[in-house]
DRENVEXBA-182322 format. One record per residue (C-alpha): residue number from 1; x, y, z; residue in three letters. Coordinates in nm, 2 decimals, always signed. Example, Ala and Ser with C-alpha at 12.3 -4.5 7.8 and 13.67 -1.06 7.14 Angstrom:
BEGIN
- 1:+1.23:-0.45:+0.78:Ala
- 2:+1.37:-0.11:+0.71:Ser
//
This chain:
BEGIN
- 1:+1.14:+14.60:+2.09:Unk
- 2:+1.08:+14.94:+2.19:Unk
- 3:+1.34:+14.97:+2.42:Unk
- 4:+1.59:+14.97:+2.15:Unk
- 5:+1.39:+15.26:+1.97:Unk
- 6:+1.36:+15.49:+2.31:Unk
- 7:+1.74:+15.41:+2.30:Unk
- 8:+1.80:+15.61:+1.97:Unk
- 9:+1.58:+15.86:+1.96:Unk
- 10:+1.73:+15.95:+2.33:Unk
- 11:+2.05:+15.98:+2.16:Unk
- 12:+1.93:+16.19:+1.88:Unk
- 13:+1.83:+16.45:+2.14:Unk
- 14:+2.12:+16.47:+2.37:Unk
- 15:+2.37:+16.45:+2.06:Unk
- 16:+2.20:+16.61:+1.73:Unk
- 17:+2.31:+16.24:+1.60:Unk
- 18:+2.03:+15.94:+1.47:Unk
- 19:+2.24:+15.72:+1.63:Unk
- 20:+2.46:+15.66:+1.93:Unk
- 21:+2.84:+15.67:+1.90:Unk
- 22:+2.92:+15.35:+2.07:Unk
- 23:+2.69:+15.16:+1.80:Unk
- 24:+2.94:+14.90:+1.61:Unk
- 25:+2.93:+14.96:+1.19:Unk
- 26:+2.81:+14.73:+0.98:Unk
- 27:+2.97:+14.66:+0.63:Unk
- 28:+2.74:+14.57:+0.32:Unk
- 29:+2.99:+14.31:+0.26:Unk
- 30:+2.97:+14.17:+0.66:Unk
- 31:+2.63:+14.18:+0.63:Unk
- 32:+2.63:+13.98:+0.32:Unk
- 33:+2.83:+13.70:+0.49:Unk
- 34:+2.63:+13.71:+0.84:Unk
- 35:+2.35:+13.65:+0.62:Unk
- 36:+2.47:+13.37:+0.38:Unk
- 37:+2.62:+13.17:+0.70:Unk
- 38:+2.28:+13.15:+0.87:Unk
- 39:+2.06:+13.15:+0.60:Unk
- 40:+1.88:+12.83:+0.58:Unk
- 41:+1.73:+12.82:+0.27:Unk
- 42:+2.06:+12.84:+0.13:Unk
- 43:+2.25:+12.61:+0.39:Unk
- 44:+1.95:+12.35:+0.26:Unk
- 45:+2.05:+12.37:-0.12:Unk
- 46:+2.42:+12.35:-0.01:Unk
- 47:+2.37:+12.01:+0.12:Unk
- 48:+2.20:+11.90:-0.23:Unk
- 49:+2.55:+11.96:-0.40:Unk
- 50:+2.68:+11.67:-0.11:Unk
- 51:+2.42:+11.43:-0.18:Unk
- 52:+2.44:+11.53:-0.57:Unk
- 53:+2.86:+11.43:-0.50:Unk
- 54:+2.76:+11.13:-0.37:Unk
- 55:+2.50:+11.03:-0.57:Unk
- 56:+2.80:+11.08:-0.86:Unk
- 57:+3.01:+10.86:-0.67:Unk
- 58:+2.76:+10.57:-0.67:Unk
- 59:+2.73:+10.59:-1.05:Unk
- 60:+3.10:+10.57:-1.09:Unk
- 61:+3.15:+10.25:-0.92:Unk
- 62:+2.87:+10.07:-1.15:Unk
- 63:+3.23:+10.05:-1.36:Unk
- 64:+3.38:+9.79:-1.15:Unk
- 65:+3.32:+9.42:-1.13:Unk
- 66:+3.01:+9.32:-0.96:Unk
- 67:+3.04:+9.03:-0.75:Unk
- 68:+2.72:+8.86:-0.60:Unk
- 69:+2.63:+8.55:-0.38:Unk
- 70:+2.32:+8.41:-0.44:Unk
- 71:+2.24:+8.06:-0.16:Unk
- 72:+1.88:+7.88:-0.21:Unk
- 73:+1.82:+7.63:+0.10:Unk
- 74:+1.51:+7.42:+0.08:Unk
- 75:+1.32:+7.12:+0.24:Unk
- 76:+1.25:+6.93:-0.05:Unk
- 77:+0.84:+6.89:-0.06:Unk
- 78:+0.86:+6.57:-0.28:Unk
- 79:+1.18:+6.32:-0.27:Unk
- 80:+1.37:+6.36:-0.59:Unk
- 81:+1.55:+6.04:-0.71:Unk
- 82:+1.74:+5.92:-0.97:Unk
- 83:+1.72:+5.56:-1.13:Unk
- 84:+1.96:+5.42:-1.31:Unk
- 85:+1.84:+5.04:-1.47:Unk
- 86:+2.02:+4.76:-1.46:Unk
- 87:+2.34:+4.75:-1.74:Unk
- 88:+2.33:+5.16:-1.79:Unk
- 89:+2.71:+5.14:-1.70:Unk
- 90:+2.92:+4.82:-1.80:Unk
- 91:+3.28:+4.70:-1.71:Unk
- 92:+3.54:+4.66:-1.95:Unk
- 93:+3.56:+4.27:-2.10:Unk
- 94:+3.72:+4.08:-1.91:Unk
- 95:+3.76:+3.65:-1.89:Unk
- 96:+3.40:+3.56:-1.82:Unk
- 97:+3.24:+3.88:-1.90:Unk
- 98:+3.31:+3.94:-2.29:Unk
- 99:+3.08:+4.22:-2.34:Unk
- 100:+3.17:+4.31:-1.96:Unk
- 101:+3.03:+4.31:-1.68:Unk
- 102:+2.68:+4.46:-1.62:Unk
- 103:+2.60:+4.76:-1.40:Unk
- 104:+2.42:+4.80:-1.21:Unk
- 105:+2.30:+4.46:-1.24:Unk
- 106:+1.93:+4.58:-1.10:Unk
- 107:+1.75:+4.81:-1.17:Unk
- 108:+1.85:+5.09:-0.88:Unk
- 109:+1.73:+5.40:-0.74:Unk
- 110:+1.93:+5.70:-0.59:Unk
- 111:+1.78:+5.98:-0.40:Unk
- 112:+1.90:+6.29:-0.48:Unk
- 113:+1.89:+6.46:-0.14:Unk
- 114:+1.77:+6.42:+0.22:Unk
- 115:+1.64:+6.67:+0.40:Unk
- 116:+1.75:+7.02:+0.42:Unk
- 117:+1.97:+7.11:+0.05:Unk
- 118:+2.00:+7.40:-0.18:Unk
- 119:+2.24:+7.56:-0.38:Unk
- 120:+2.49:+7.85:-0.40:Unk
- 121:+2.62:+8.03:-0.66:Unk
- 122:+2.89:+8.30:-0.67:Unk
- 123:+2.91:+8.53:-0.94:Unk
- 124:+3.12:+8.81:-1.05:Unk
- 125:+3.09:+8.99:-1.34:Unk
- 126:+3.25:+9.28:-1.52:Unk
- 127:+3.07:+9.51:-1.72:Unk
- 128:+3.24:+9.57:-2.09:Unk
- 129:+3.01:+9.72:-2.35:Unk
- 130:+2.84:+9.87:-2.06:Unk
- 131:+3.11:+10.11:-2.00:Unk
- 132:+3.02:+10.34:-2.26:Unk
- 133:+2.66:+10.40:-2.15:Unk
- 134:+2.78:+10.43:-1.76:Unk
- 135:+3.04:+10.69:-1.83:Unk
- 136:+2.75:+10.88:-2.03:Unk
- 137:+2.59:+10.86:-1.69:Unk
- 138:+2.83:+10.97:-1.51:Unk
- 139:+2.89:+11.29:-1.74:Unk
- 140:+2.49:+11.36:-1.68:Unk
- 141:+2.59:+11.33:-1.34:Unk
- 142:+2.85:+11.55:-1.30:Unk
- 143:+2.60:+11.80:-1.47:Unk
- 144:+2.35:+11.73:-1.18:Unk
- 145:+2.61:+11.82:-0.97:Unk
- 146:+2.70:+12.15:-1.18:Unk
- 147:+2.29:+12.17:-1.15:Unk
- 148:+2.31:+12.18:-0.80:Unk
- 149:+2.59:+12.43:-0.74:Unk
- 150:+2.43:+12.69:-1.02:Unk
- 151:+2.13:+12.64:-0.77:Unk
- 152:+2.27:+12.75:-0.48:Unk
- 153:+2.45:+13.03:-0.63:Unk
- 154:+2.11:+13.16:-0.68:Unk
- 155:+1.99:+13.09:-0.32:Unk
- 156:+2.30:+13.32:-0.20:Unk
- 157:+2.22:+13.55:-0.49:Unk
- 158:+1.85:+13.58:-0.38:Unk
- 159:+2.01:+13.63:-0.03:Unk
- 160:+2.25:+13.91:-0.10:Unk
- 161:+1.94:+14.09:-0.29:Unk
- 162:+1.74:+14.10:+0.00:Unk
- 163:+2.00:+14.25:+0.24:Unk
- 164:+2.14:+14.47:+0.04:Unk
- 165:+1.75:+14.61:-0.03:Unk
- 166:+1.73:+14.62:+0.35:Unk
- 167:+2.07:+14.74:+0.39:Unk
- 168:+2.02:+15.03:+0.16:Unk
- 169:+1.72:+15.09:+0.31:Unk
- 170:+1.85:+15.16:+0.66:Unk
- 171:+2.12:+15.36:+0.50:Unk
- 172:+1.85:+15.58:+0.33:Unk
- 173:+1.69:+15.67:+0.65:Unk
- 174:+1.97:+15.69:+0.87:Unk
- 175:+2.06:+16.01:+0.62:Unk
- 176:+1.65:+16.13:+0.64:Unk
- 177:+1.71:+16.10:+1.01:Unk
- 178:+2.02:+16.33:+0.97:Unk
- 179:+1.86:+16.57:+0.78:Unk
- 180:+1.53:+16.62:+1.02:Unk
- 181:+1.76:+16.63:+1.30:Unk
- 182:+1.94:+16.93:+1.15:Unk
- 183:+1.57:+17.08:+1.14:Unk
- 184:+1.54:+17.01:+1.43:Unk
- 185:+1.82:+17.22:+1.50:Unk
- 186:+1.71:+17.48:+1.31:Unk
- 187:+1.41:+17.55:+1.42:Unk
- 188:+1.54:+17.55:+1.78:Unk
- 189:+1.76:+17.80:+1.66:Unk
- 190:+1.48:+18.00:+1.50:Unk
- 191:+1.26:+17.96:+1.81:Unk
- 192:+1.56:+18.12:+2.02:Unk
- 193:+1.58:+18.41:+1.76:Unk
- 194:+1.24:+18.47:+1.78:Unk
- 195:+1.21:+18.47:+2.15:Unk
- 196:+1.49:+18.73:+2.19:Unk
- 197:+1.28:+18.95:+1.96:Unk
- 198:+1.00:+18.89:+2.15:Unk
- 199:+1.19:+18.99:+2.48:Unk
- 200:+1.33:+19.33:+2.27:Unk
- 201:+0.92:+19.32:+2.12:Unk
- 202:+1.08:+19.34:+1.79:Unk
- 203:+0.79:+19.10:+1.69:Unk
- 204:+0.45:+18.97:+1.82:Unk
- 205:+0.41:+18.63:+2.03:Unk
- 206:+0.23:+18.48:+1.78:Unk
- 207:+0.54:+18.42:+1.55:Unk
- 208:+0.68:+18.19:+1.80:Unk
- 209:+0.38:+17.99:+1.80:Unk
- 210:+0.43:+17.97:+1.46:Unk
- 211:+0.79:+17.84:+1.48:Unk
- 212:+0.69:+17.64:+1.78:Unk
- 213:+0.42:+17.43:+1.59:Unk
- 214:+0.70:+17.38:+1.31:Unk
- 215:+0.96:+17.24:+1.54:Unk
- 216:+0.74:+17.00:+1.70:Unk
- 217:+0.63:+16.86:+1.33:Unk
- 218:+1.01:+16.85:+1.29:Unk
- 219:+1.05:+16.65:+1.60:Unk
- 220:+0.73:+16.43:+1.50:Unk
- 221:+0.92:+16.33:+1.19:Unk
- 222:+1.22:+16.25:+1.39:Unk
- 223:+1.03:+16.00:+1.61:Unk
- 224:+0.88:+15.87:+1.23:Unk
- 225:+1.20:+15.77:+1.10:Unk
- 226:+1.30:+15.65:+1.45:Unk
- 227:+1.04:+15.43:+1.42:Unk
- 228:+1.07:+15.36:+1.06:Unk
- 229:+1.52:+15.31:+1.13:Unk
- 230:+1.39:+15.05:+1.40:Unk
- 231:+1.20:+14.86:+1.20:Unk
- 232:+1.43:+14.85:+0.92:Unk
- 233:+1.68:+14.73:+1.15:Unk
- 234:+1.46:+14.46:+1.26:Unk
- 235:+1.43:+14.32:+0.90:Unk
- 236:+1.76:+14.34:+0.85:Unk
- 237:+1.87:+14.17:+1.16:Unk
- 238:+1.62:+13.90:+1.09:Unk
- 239:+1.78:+13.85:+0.73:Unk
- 240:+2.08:+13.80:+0.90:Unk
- 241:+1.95:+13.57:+1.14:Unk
- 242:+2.05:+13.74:+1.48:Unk
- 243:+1.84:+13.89:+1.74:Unk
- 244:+1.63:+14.17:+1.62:Unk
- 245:+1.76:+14.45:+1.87:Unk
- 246:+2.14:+14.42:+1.82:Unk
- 247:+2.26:+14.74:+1.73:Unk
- 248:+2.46:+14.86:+1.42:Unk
- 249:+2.49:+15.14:+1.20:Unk
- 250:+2.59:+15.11:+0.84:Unk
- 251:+2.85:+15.25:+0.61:Unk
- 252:+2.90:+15.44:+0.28:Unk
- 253:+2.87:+15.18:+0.00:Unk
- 254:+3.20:+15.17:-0.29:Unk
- 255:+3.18:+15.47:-0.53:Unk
- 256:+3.02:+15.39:-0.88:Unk
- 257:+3.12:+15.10:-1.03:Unk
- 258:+3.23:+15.06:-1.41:Unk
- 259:+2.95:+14.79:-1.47:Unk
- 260:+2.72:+15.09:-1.40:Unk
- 261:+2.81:+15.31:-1.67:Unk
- 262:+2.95:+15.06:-1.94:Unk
- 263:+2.65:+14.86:-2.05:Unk
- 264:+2.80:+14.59:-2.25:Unk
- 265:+3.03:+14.55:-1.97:Unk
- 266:+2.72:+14.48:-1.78:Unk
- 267:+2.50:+14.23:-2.01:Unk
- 268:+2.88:+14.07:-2.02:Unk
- 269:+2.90:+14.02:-1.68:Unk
- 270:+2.53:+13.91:-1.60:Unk
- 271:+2.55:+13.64:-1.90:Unk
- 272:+2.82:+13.51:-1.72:Unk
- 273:+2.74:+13.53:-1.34:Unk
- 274:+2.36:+13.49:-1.38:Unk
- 275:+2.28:+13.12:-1.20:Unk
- 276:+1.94:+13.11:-1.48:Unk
- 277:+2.19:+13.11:-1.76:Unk
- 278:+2.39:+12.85:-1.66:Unk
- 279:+2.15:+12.60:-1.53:Unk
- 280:+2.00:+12.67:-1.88:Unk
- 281:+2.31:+12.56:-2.04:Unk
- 282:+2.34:+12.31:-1.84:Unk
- 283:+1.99:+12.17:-1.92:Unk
- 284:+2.09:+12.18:-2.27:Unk
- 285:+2.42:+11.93:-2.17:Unk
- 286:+2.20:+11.70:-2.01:Unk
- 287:+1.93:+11.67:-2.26:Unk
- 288:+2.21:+11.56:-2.55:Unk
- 289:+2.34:+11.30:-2.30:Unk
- 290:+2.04:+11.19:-2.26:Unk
- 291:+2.01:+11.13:-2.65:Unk
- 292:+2.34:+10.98:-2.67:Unk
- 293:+2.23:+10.71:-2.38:Unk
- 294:+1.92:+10.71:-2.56:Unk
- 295:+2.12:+10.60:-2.86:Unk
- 296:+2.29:+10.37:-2.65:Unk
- 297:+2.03:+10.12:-2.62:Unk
- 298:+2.13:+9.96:-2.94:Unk
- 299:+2.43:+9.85:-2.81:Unk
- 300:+2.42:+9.46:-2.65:Unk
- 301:+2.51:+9.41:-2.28:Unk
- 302:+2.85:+9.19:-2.29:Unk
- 303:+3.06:+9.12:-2.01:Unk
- 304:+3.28:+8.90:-1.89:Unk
- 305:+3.18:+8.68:-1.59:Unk
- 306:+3.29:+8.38:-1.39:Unk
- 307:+3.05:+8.15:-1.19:Unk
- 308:+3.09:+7.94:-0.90:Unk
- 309:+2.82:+7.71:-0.80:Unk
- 310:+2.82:+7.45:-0.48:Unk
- 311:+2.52:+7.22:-0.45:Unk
- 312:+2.45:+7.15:-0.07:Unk
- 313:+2.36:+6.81:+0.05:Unk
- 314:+2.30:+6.63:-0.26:Unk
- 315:+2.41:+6.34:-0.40:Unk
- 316:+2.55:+6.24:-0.76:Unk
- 317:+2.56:+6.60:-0.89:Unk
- 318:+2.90:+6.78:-0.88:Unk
- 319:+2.96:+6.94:-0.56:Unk
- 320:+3.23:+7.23:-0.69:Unk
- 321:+3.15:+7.39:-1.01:Unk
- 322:+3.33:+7.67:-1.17:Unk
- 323:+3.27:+7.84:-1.53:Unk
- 324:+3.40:+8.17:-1.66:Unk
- 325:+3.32:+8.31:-2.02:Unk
- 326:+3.13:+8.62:-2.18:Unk
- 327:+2.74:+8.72:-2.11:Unk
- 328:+2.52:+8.88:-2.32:Unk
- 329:+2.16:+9.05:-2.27:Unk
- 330:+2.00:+9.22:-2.58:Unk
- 331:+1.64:+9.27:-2.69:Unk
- 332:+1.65:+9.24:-3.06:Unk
- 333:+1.35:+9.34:-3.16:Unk
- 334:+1.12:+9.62:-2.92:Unk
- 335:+0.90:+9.70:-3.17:Unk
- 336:+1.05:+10.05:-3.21:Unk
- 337:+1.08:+10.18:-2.87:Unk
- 338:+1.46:+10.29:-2.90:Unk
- 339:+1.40:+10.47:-3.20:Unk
- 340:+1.08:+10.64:-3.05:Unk
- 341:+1.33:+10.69:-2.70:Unk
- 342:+1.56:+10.88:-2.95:Unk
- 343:+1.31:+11.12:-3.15:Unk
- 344:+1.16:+11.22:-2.81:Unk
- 345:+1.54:+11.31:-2.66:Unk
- 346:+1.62:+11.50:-3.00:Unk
- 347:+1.28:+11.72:-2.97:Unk
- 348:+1.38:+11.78:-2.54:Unk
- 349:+1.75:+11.90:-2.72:Unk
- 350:+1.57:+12.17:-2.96:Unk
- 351:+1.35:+12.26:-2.65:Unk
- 352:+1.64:+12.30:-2.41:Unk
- 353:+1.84:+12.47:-2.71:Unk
- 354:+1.51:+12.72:-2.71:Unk
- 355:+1.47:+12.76:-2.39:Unk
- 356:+1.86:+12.89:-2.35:Unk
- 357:+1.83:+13.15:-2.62:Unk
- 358:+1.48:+13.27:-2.44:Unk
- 359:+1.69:+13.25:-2.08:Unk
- 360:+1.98:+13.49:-2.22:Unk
- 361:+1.74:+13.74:-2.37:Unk
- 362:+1.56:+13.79:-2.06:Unk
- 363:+1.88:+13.82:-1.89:Unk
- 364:+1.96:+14.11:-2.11:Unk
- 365:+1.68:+14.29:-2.10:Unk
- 366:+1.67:+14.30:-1.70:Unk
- 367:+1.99:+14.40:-1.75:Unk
- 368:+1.89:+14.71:-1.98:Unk
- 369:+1.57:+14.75:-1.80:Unk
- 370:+1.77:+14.84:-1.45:Unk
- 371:+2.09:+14.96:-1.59:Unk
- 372:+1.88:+15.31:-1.70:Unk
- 373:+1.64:+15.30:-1.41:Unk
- 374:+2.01:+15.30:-1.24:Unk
- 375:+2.11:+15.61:-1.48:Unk
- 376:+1.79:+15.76:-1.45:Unk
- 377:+1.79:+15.82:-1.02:Unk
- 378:+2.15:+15.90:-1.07:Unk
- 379:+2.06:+16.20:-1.22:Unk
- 380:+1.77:+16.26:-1.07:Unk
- 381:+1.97:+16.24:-0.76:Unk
- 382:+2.19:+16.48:-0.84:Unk
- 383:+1.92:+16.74:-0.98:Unk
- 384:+1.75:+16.67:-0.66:Unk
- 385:+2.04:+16.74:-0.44:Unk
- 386:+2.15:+17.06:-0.65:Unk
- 387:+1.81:+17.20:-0.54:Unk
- 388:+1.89:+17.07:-0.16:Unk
- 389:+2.20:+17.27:-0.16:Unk
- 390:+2.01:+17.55:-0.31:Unk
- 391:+1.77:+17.55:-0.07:Unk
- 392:+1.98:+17.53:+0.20:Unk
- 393:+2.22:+17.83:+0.09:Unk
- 394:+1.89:+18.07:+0.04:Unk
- 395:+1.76:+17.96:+0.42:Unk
- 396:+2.13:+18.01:+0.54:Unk
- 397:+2.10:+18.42:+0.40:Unk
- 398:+1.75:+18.47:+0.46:Unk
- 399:+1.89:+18.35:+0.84:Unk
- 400:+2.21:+18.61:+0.85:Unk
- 401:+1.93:+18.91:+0.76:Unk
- 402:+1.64:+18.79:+0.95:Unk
- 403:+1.92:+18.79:+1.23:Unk
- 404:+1.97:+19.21:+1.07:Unk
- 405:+1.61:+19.25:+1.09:Unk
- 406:+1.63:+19.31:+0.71:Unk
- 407:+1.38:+19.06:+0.66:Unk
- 408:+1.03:+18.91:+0.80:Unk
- 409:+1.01:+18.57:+1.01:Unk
- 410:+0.79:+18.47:+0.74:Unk
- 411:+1.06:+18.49:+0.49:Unk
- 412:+1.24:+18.27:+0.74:Unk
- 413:+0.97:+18.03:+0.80:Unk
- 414:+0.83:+18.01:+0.41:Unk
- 415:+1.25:+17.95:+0.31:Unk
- 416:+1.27:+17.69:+0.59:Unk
- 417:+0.94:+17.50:+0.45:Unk
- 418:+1.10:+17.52:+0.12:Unk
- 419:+1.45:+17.36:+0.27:Unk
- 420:+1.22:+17.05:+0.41:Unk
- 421:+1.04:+17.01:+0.08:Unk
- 422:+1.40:+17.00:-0.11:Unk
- 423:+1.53:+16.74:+0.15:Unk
- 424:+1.20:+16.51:+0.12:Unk
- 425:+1.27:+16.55:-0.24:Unk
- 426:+1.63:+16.44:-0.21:Unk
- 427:+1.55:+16.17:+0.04:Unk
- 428:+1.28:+16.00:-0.27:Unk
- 429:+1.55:+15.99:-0.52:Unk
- 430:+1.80:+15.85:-0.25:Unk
- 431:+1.57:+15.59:-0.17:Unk
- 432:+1.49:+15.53:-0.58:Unk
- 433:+1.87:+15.53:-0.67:Unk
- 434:+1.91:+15.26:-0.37:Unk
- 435:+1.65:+15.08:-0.48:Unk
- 436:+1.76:+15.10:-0.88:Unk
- 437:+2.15:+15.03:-0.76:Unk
- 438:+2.00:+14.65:-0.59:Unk
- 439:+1.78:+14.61:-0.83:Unk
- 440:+2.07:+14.65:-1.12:Unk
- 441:+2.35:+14.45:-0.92:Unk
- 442:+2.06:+14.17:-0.86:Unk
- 443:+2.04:+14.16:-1.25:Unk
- 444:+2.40:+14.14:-1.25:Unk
- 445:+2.37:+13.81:-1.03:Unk
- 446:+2.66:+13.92:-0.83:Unk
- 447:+2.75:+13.86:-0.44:Unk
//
């Protein structure tokens, strides 16, 4: 873990860099895709939308014929018979038998079976009336699906929040890492200054103690953000699921974007990207199908069907028997469950309908909320940096006439001091205007 850390900080010193030149950059947008590949969490709700596919695929072939074999084999536990008595049937007349011929002319008994027997009966039906009520099934369906996707687009969203909080966050310290090292340099500078004046005994020995103590606070805050760039890197490694010491350094994110300073642009876009509103909308779909199926109820089952039933090892009865006609299952009366079904979808509609409006407004005011937090560190950014460059210009010609002798190390010194407190100042509203810019392109619900 360490080892990577040592590895920096190394090149800090020999080079006056935070980081070593061969170090490969790293993108926002490759980090965005390293993540989302091996992200699980999001690799998991990608797989619902497949079973959500299939599961829609299964409800579309309820509209086809269903055809069903149905065998019944049996020992028969008592012996069935049939008896026909004597002169059931006759003959025709005929000379000796006017009335015809009895038969049978005793009483006789038939059993129906022996041994093993049973029945089978083929069946295929097609649903008719049905149809309506599937295909509204199979539009709720589709919106499961829909469901799903609008899900996962939020896993990837929640995703792309997190690095880019991380990535911003290296990319804040790598620049606090740029500016200590160039007090670092200064100081050294200083230190070298001073030491020649102690050689000419322009100045007491003292004053490079003084300098001496300030450039090794500079170099403690070096190793600080060392530390603090190592572990940054860490998390954002582990975000992107490969292993924690692989080195990168990041790059300058796109200028300003015209969703940041236009804010109907921007409730525009986050109405239409945000996976919330759409799964809202989508609720809303779902719950008038379910009304419409609930309405559905009323409507009898009919279909068409033909039947094919072969008796097995029986006697008498008809061994081939085929029949094809309409069948219908209905529940006249149910006491009024349908219309209670219906009531109770209509009130889930208005709910749904609620919760949508509710879902949008929220939307907008995240939007609001981080669009000015966004305009506020802007310009706090730039009032901060003003005062860096300031700072930074007054240390520069307090430098060229301490280097005269026109004016007192402690001129020096107190104008450095001032320099670090402008850049710790400038480094806060970096990090705030990185962490307003995620927190407003979050509310955005963009990739």
């Amino acid at each position: 873990m360490r080892t990577f850390a040592a590895i920096v900080f190394g090149c800090a010193l020999m080079t006056g860099v935070p980081l070593c030149a061969q170090e490969p950059e790293l993108s926002l947008d490759e980090a965005i895709q390293i993540a989302l590949s091996n992200n699980r969490p999001a690799n998991i709700a990608q797989l619902d939308i497949s079973k959500a596919e299939w599961q829609l695929a299964s409800t579309k072939t309820k509209r086809f014929p269903s055809i069903s074999v149905y065998l019944f084999g049996s020992g028969n536990l008592t012996s069935p018979t049939f008896t026909f008595p004597a002169g059931t049937f006759q003959t025709p007349p005929s000379p000796g038998f006017p009335n015809g011929q009895p038969v049978p002319a005793t009483d006789t008994k038939i059993d129906l079976s022996h041994g093993f027997t049973g029945n089978t009966i083929d069946e295929i039906s097609q649903p008719l009336t049905q149809l309506y009520k599937i295909n509204l099934a199979i539009q709720e369906q589709k919106l499961d699906v829909a469901l799903s996707r609008e899900k996962y687009e939020g896993k990837r969203q929640s995703v792309v929040a997190d690095v880019k909080q991380a990535y911003y966050a290296v990319l804040q310290t790598e620049s606090a890492l740029d500016v200590a090292n160039a007090s670092v340099k200064q100081y050294q500078e200083t230190d070298r200054l001073v030491l020649d004046y102690i050689a000419q005994r322009s100045v007491l020995e003292s004053s490079s103690l003084d300098v001496k103590a300030k450039l090794a606070a500079a170099r403690y805050q070096v190793v600080q953000l060392n530390d603090t760039l190592t572990i940054q890197k860490e998390k954002l490694n582990n975000l992107l699921g490969r292993d924690l010491d692989t080195p990168f350094r990041t790059q300058q994110v796109p200028p300003i974007r015209s969703e940041e300073t236009d804010l109907q642009l921007a409730r525009q876009t986050a109405l239409a990207r945000r996976p919330e509103v759409k799964e809202a909308e989508i609720d809303t779909q779902r719950a008038e199908y379910d009304q419409r199926l609930a309405k559905a109820q009323y409507i009898p089952d009919i279909g068409a069907a033909f039947h094919y039933i072969t008796p097995i090892n029986t006697a008498i009865l008809p061994q081939n028997i085929a029949s094809a006609g309409f069948e219908l299952r209905w529940e006249p009366f149910d006491w009024g469950k349908r219309r209670d079904d219906i009531k109770e979808k209509g009130v889930v509609v208005e709910q749904s309908k609620y919760q949508l409006s509710e879902t949008r407004s929220q939307v907008v005011l995240d939007v609001d909320s981080t669009f000015r937090k966004l305009a506020e560190s802007r310009l706090l950014l730039q009032v901060s940096d003003a005062a860096r460059v300031a700072a930074n210009e007054k240390l520069r010609e307090v430098d060229d006439k301490f280097r005269q002798s026109a004016v007192l190390l402690r001129d020096v010194l107190e104008q450095q001091a001032a320099v670090t407190n402008a850049n710790n100042e400038y480094e806060e509203s970096l990090l705030a205007f990185w962490s307003a810019k995620a927190e407003f392109e979050k509310s955005l619900g963009e990739e």
